[in-house]
C-alpha positions in Angstrom: 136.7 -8.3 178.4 134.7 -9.3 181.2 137.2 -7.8 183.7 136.8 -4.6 182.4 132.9 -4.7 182.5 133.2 -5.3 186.2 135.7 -2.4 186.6 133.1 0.2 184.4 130.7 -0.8 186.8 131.4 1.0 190.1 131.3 4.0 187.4 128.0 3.5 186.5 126.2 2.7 189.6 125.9 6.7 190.9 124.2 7.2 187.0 122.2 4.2 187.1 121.2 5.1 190.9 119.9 8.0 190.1 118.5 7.6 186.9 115.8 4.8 189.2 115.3 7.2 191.8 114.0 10.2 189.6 112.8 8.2 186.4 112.0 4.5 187.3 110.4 4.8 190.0 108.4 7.7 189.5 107.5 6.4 186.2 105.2 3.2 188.7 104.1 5.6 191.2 102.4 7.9 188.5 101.2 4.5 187.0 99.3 3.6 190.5 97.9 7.0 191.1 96.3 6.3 187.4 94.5 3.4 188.6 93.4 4.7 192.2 90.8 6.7 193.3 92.6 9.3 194.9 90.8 8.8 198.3 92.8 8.4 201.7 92.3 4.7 201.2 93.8 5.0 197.7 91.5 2.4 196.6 92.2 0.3 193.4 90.0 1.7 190.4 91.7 -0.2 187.2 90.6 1.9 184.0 87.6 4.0 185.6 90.0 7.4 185.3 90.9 6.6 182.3 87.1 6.5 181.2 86.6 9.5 183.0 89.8 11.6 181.7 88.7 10.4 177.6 85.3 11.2 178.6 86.4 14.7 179.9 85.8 17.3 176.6 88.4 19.6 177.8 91.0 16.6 177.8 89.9 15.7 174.3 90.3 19.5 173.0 93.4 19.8 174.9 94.6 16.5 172.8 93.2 17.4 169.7 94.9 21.0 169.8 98.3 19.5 171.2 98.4 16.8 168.1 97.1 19.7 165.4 100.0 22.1 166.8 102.7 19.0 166.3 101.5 18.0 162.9 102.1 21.5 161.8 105.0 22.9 163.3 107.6 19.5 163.3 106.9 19.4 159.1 107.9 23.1 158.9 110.3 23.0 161.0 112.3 20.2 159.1 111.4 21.3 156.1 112.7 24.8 156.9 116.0 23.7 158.5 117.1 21.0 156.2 116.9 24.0 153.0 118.8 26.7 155.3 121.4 24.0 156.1 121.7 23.4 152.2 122.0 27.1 151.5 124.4 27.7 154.3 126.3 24.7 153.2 126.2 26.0 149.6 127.9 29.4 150.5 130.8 28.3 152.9 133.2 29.8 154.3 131.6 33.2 153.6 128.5 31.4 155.7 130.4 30.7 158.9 128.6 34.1 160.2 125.1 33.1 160.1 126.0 29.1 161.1 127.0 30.6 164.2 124.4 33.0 164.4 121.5 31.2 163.7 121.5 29.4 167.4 121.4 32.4 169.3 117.3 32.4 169.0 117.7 29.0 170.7 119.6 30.1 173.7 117.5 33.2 174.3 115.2 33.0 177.0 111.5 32.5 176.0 110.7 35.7 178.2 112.8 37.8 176.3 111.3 36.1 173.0 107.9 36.2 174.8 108.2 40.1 174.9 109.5 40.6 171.5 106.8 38.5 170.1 103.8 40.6 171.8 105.4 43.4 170.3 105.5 42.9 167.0 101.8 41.4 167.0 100.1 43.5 168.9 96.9 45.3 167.3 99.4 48.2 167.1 102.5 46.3 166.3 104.6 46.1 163.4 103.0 42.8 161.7 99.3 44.7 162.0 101.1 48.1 160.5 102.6 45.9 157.6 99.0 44.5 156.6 97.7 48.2 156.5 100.1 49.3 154.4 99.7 46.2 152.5 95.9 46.9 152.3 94.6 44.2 154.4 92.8 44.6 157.7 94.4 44.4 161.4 94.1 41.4 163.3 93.7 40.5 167.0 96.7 38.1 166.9 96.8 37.5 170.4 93.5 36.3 171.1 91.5 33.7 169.6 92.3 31.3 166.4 94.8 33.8 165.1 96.9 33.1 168.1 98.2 30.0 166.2 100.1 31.9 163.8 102.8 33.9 166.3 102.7 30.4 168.3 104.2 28.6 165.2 105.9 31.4 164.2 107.9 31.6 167.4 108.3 28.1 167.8 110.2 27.8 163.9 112.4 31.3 165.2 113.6 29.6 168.4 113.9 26.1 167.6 115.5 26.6 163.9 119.0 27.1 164.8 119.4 23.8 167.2 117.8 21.8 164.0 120.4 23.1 161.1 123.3 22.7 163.4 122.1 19.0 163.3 121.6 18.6 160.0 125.3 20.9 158.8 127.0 18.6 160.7 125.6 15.3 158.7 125.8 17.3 155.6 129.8 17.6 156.0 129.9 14.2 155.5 128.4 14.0 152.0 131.2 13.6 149.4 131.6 16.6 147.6 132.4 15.2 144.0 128.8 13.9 144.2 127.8 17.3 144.1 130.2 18.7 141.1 129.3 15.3 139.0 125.5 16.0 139.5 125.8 19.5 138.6 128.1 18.5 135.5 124.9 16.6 134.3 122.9 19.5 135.0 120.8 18.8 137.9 119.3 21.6 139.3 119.9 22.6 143.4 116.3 20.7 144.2 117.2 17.6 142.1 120.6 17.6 143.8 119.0 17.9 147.7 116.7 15.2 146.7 118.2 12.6 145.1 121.7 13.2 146.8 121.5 15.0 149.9 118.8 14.2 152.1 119.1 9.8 150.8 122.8 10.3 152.4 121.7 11.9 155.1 118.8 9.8 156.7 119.3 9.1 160.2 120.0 12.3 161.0 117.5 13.7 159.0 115.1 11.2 160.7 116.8 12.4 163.8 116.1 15.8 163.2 112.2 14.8 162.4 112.1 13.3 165.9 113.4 16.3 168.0 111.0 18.6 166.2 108.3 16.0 167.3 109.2 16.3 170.5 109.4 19.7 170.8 106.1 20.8 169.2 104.4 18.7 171.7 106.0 21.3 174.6 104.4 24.0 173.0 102.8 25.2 176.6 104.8 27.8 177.7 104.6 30.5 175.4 101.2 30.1 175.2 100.6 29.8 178.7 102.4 33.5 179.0 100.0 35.0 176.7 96.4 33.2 177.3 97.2 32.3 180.6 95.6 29.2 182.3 92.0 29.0 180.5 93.5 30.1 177.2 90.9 30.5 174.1 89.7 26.6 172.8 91.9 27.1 169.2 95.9 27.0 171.5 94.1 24.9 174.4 96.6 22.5 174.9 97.0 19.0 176.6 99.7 20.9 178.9 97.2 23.2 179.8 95.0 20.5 181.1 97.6 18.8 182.8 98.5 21.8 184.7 95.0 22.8 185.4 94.2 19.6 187.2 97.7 19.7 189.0 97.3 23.3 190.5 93.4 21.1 191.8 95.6 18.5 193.7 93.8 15.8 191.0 96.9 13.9 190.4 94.5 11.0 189.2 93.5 13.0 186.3 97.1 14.3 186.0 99.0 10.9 186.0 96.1 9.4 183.5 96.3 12.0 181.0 100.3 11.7 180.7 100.1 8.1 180.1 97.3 8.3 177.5 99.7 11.0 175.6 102.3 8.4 176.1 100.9 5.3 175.1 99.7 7.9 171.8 103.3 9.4 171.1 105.5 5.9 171.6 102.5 4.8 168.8 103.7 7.6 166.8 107.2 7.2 167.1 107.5 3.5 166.4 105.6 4.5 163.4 108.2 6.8 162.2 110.6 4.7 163.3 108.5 2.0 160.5 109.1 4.4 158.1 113.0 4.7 158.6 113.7 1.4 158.5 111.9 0.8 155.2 113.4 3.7 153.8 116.8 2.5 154.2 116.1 -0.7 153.2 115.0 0.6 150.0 118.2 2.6 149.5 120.1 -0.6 150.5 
């Protein structure tokens, strides 16, 4: 056995080379511009930035709005893709059309999205026309608060597809019979995703949970198309700020703000991960 470690070695050494030169050790350089001053001395600082960046209200909004974006689109995303996953598991084969169709948001480019999007919700565009003839007034949904609602609404269109493919594939794996049995006893279709489904399918479901995560806190780019750089306070993001204070040469600022969101999103994730564990346990 260890023979054939040292023969898988010579393998890994390009991956593992590379993986420190892009990701290690730009990982401690971004941690000493953090405690620096930023000066041509590069003088040693310890937490000051850190006191300064907190301090700063537009870091503050910029994490407030990136945390209120993630809280609402990775629930609605799961949510959404585990029940399309069920109903396009419930009607297979005659379903293989939209499995297969229901990634091609996801590999669209967010331009061609981006343009579709100011379309339809333009003060003009087809969602304002449906409200008039619903009897409810037009709204400026690219500007301002309402700007949320196209943001999410994009983000659950183009991220949807990647997220059931996940959760189809664990699904497969759950024992049919479990299913005829349950509806013999006359569980309904939410009793059965409940209390059969989703306990079977955990890990990926958890899985799915943390992808969502991680995308809603990369909403930036969509936004940044439509608000541009100084966007309106409600879709400020922590991106924005970040890129702001890049584009100023303040890599200080830039360098202290991403560790703060990391220290704040490995907190978040080892609380989920908390929550898995216990949840298996109590299945086990």
């Amino acid at each position: 056995m260890y023979t054939r470690k040292r023969l898988v070695l010579p393998f890994l050494l390009p991956g593992l080379l590379g993986i420190v030169l892009f990701y290690v050790l730009p990982f401690f350089s971004g941690v000493w511009y953090s405690v620096t001053d930023g000066s041509y001395k590069n003088a040693f600082v310890g937490l000051q930035n850190y006191v300064n960046v907190w301090n700063n209200s537009m870091f503050r909004l910029g994490l407030t709005n990136t945390l209120l974006l993630s809280l609402i689109c990775a629930p609605l995303l799961w949510i959404s893709s585990f029940f399309v996953s069920l109903l396009l598991n419930r009607i297979r084969p005659a379903g293989s059309f939209f499995r297969s169709s229901v990634l091609l948001p996801y590999l669209m480019p967010s331009s061609a999205v981006l343009i579709i999007w100011l379309l339809w919700f333009d003060y003009g565009g087809i969602v304002n026309r449906l409200c008039v003839a619903l009897g409810l007034g037009r709204v400026n949904w690219l500007d301002g608060a309402p700007l949320r609602v196209p943001i999410i609404l994009m983000f659950l269109w183009k991220n949807l597809g990647f997220c059931v493919i996940i959760f189809m594939a664990a699904l497969q794996a759950v024992p049919e019979p479990l299913y005829e049995y349950a509806s013999l006893e006359g569980a309904s279709f939410r009793q059965q995703a409940v209390h059969i489904t989703l306990p079977l399918i955990i890990p990926s479901a958890f899985l799915v949970f943390i992808l969502a995560w991680i995308n809603a806190f990369k909403i930036f780019k969509e936004v940044y198309f439509i608000g541009g750089a100084y966007p309106a306070e409600s879709v400020y993001t922590l991106q924005h700020y970040m890129n702001n204070m890049y584009n100023k040469l303040n890599y200080q600022n830039v360098t202290t703000a991403a560790y703060s969101f990391a220290v704040i999103v490995f907190a978040i994730f080892g609380l989920l991960f908390f929550i898995q564990n216990r949840a298996q346990r109590g299945l086990n």
